[in-house]
DOFI-369396 format. One record per residue (C-alpha): residue in one letter; x, y, z. Coordinates in steps of 0.2 Angstrom, whole numbers, plus 5000, padded with zeros to 4 digits. Layout:
BEGIN
<rec "A",<X,Y,Z>>
...
end
This chain:
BEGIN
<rec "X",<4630,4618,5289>>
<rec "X",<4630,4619,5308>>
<rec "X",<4648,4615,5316>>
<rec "X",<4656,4619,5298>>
<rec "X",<4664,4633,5306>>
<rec "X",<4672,4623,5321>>
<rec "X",<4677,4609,5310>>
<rec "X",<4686,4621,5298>>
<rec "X",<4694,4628,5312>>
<rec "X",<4698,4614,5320>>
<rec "X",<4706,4606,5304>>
<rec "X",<4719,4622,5302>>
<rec "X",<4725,4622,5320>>
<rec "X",<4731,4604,5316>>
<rec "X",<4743,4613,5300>>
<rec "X",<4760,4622,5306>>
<rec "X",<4761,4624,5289>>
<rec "X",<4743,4630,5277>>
<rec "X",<4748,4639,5261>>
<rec "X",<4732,4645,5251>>
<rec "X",<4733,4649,5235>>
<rec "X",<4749,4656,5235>>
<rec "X",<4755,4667,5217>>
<rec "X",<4772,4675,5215>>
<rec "X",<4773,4686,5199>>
<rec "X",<4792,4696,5193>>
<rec "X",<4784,4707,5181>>
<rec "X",<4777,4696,5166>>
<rec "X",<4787,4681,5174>>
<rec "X",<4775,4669,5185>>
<rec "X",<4788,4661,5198>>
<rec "X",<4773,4650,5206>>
<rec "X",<4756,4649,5203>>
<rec "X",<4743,4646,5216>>
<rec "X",<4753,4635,5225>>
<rec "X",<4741,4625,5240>>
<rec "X",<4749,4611,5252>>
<rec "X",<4749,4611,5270>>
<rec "X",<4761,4602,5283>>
<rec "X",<4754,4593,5300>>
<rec "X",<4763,4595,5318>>
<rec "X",<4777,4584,5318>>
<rec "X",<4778,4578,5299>>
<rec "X",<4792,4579,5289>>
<rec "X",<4787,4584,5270>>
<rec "X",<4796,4582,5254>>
<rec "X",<4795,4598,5243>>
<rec "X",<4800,4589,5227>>
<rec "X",<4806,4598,5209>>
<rec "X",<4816,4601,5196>>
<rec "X",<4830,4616,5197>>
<rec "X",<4818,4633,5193>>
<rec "X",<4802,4624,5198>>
<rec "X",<4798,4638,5212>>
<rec "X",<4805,4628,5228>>
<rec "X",<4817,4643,5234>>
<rec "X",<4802,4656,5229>>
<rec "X",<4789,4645,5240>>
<rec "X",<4805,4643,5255>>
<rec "X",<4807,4662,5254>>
<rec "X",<4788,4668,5257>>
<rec "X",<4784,4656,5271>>
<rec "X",<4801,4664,5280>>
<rec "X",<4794,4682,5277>>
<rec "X",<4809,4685,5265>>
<rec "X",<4797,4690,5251>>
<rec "X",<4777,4692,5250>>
<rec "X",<4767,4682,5239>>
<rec "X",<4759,4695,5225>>
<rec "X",<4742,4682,5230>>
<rec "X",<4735,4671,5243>>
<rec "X",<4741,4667,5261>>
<rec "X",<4754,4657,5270>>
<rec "X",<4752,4653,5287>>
<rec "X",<4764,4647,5300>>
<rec "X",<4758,4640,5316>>
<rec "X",<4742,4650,5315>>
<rec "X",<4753,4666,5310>>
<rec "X",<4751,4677,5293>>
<rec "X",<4769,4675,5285>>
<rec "X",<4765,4693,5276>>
<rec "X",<4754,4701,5291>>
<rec "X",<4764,4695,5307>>
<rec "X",<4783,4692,5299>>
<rec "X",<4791,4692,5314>>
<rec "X",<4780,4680,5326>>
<rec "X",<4780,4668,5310>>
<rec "X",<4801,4667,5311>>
<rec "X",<4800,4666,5328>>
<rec "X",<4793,4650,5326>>
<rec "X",<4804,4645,5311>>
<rec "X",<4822,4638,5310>>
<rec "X",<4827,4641,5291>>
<rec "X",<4843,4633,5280>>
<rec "X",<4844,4643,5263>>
<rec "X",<4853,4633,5251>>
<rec "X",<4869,4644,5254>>
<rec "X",<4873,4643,5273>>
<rec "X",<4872,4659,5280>>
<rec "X",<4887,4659,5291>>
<rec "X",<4899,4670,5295>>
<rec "X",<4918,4666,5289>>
<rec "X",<4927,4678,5301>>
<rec "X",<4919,4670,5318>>
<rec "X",<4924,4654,5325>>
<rec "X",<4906,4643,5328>>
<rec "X",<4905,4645,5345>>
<rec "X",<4906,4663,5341>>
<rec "X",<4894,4662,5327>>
<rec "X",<4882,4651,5334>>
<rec "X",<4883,4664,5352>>
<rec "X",<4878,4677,5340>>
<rec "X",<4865,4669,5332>>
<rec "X",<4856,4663,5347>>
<rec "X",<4859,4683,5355>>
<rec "X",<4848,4687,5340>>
<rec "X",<4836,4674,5343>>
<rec "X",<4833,4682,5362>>
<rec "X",<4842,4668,5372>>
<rec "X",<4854,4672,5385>>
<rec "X",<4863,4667,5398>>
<rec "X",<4862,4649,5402>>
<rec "X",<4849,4646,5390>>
<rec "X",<4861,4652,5377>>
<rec "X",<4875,4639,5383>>
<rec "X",<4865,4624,5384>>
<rec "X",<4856,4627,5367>>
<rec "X",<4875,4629,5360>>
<rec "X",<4879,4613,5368>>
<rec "X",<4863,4603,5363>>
<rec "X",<4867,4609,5345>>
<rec "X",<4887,4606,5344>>
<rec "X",<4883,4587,5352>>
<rec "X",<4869,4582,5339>>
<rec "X",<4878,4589,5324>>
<rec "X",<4897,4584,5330>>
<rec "X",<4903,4601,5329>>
<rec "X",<4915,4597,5344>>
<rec "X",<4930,4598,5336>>
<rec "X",<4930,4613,5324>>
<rec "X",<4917,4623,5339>>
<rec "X",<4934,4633,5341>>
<rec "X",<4939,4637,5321>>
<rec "X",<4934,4650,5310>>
<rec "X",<4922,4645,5300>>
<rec "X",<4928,4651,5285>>
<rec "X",<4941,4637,5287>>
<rec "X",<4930,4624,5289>>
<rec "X",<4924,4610,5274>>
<rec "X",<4906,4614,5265>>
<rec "X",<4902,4598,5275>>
<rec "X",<4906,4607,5291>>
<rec "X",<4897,4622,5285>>
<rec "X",<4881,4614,5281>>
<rec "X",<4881,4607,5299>>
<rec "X",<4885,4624,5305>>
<rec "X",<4871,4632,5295>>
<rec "X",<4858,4617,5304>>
<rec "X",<4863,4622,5322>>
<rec "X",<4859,4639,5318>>
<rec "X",<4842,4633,5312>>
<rec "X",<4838,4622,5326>>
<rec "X",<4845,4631,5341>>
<rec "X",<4831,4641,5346>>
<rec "X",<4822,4624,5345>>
<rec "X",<4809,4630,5335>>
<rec "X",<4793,4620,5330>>
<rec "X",<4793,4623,5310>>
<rec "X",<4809,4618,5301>>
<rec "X",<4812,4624,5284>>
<rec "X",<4828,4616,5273>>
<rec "X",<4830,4622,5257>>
<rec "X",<4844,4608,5247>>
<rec "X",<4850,4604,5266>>
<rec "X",<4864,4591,5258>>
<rec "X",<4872,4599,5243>>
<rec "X",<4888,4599,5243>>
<rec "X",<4890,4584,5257>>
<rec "X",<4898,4568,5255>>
<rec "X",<4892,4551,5254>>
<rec "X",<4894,4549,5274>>
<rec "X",<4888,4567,5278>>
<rec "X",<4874,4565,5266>>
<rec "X",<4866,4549,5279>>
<rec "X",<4870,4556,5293>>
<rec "X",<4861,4573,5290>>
<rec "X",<4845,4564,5283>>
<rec "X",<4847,4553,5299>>
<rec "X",<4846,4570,5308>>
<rec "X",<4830,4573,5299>>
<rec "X",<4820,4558,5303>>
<rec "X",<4825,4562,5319>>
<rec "X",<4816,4579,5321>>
<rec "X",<4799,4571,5315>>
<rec "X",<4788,4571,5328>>
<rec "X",<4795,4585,5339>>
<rec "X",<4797,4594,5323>>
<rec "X",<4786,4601,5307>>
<rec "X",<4798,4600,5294>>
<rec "X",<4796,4605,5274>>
<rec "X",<4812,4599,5266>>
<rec "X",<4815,4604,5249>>
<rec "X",<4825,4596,5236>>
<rec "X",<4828,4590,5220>>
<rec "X",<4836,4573,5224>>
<rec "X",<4824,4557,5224>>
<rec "X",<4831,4546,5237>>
<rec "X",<4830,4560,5251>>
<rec "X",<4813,4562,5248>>
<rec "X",<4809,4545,5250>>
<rec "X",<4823,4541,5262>>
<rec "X",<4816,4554,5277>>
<rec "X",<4800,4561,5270>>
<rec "X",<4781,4553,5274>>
<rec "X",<4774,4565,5260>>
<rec "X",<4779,4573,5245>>
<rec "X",<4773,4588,5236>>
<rec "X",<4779,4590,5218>>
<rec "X",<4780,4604,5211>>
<rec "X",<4784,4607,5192>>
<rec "X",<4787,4624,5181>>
<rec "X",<4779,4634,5197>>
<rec "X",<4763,4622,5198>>
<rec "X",<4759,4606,5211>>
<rec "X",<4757,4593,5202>>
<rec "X",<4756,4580,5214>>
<rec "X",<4754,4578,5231>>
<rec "X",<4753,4560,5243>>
<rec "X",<4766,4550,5250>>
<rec "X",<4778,4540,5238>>
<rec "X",<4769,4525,5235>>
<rec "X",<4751,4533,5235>>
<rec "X",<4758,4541,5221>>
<rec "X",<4766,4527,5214>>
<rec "X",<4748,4517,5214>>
<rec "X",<4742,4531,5205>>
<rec "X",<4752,4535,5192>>
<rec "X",<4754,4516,5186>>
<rec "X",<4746,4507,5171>>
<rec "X",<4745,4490,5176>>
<rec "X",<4755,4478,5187>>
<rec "X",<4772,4473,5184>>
<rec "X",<4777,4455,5187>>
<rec "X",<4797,4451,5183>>
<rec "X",<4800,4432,5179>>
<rec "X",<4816,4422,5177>>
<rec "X",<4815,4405,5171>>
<rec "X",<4831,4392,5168>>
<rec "X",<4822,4382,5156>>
<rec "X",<4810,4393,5145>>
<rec "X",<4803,4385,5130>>
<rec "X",<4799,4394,5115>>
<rec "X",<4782,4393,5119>>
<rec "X",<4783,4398,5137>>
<rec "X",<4776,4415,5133>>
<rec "X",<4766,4410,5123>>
<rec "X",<4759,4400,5139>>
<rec "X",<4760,4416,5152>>
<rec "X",<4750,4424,5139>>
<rec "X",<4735,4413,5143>>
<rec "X",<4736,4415,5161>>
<rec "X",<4719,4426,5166>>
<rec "X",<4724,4443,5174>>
<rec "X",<4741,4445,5160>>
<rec "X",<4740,4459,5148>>
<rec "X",<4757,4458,5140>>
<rec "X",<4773,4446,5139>>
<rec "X",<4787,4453,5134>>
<rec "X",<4805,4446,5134>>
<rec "X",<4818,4454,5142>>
<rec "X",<4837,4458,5138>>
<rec "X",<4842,4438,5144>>
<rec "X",<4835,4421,5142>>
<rec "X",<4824,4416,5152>>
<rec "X",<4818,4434,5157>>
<rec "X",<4800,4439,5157>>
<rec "X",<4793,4455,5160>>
<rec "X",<4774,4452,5163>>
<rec "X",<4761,4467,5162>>
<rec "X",<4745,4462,5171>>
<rec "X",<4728,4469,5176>>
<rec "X",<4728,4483,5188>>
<rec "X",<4724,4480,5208>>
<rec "X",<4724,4460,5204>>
<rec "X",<4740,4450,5212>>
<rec "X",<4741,4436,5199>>
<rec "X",<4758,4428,5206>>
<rec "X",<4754,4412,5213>>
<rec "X",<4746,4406,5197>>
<rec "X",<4761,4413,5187>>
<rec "X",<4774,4403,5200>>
<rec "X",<4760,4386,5200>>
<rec "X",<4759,4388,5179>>
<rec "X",<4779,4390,5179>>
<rec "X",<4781,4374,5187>>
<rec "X",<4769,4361,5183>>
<rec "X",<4777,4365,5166>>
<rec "X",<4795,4364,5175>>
<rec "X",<4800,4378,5165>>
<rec "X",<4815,4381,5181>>
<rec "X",<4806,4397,5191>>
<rec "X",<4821,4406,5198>>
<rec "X",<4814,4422,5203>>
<rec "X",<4796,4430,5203>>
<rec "X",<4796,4448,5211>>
<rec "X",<4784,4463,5208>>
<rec "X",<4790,4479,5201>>
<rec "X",<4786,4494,5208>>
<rec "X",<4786,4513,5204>>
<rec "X",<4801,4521,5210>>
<rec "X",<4800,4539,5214>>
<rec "X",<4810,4543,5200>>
<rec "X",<4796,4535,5188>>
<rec "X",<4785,4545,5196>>
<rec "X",<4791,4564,5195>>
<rec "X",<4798,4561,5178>>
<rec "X",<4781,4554,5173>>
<rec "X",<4775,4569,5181>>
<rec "X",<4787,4583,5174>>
<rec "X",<4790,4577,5160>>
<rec "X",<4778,4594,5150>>
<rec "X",<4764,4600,5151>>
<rec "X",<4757,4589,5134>>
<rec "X",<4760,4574,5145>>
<rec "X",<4756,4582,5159>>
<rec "X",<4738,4584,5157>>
<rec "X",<4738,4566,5150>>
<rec "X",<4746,4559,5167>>
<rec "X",<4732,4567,5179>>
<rec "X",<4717,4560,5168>>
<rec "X",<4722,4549,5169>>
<rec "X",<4729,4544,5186>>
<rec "X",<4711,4554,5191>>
<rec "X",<4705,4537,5193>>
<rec "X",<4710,4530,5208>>
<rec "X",<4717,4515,5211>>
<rec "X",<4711,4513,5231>>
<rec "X",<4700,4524,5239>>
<rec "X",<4709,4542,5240>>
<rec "X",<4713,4550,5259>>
<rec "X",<4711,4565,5262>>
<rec "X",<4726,4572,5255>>
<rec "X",<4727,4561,5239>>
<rec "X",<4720,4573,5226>>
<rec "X",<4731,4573,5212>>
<rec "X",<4731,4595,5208>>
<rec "X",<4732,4598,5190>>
end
């Protein structure tokens, strides 16, 4: 139709990020299979999967390490495969294994890496000094590296990422190895970046994903299986509504009663007295009459809370095999609110 071609380009410039269709073969060994996702200027995505999914093999095409044996990647309107080099000049990359240099001291090391960038002079200093400020590096700028603690090293390996200050940011696992404290302060760096930043964070942990990520793709036995932010994908992947109900005084017909209220599926006693576990119809908020049943019968309401999906739920629900798998996306095909654009669940 007419303008098509506009619209289509005008949708790509939008992606730092557009992988296509993306295959990566080892002889007879499929490492991903046509991977698609794309990532807008200034988000900050979750590239979410068991160990041996295919993150690191995904991580290493878009940086030009390796070519994909099919489809395209594109970073910033550059072919990773065609134009390497103008794609990692726009990319600031954190393998899971820092690559530092033990014999150099930071300041060296980070001097070196930014003479390799194409920075010099006071360009050079003040990108050094931008870094070592945001990522406290002050007191070990002077130590050799090889001395410092992994936590150290992590933070070293993220100044070399960021200092040419590029717009595409690519962190493969950037908190193994970190302690509680280093952990929160590197994903408060993260958040950070959003905006001024296109970042694709890869990882296996849950929490970080949710913790500093506006959208997850998840990616299982080299597949996406999933793509939408956490509780997009959470809506979609639950049965019904779940409704948790403590009551002080709970006769032994009080389930009975819940049963009868319109909108309940299932009652189901939990672990302790008094505990309810309420499974009710999907899209219908049926609290209030729960709470108004519960205490014209004085049964002692004490606490009525929804339930939600966690994460967790959701990628185990979702890479749990390939049976269940294909049983998960019919069902969660049916949506529970009208899908955005980028809510079609991939099987």
């Amino acid at each position: 139709p007419p303008g098509a071609t506009q619209l289509a380009s005008t949708h790509a410039h939008l992606h730092m990020i557009d992988v296509q269709q993306i295959t990566k073969r080892y002889g007879q060994h499929t490492a991903i299979d046509r991977v698609t996702f794309s990532v807008a200027k200034g988000e900050v995505l979750a590239f979410l999967g068991p160990n041996g999914a295919g993150k690191t093999t995904t991580m290493r095409i878009l940086t030009g390490f390796i070519p994909p044996s099919e489809g395209t990647a594109r970073v910033a309107e550059f072919d990773c495969t065609d134009e390497p080099l103008e794609v990692k000049r726009r990319i600031g990359y954190l393998p899971e294994t820092p690559p530092v240099y033990q014999e150099l001291t930071v300041s060296e090391y980070l001097r070196f890496v930014g003479r390799l960038r194409g920075l010099t002079g006071n360009t050079i200093t003040t990108a050094m000094a931008r870094e070592v400020e945001r990522l406290g590096l002050g007191p070990v700028q002077h130590r050799l590296i090889g001395n410092l603690s992994r936590g150290y090293r992590q933070r070293v390996g993220l100044a070399q990422a960021l200092l040419h200050d590029p717009p595409v940011l690519i962190l493969d696992e950037p908190t193994v190895g970190l302690d509680p404290k280093q952990i929160i302060e590197i994903r408060e760096l993260i958040k950070s970046l959003a905006g001024s930043h296109s970042v694709i964070l890869s990882t296996h942990i849950l929490p970080e994903a949710t913790a500093v990520c506006q959208r997850v793709v998840i990616i299982s036995a080299g597949r996406i299986v999933a793509e939408d932010t956490p509780d997009q994908l959470s809506a979609r992947l639950r049965h019904s509504e779940k409704v948790s109900l403590t009551l002080t005084r709970a006769p032994q017909e009080a389930a009975a009663g819940l049963q009868q209220i319109s909108g309940v599926q299932h009652v189901h006693a939990g672990s302790q007295p008094g505990n309810f576990l309420l499974e009710c119809e999907l899209g219908r908020d049926v609290r209030e009459e729960i709470g108004r049943v519960t205490v014209n019968n004085g049964w002692g309401l004490v606490e009525l809370k929804s339930i939600s999906m966690t994460l967790e739920d959701v990628f185990l629900q979702l890479t749990r095999d390939e049976d269940g798998l294909v049983q998960d996306m019919e069902i969660s095909a049916k949506p529970v609110a009208a899908p955005s654009d980028h809510t079609e669940l991939q099987a």
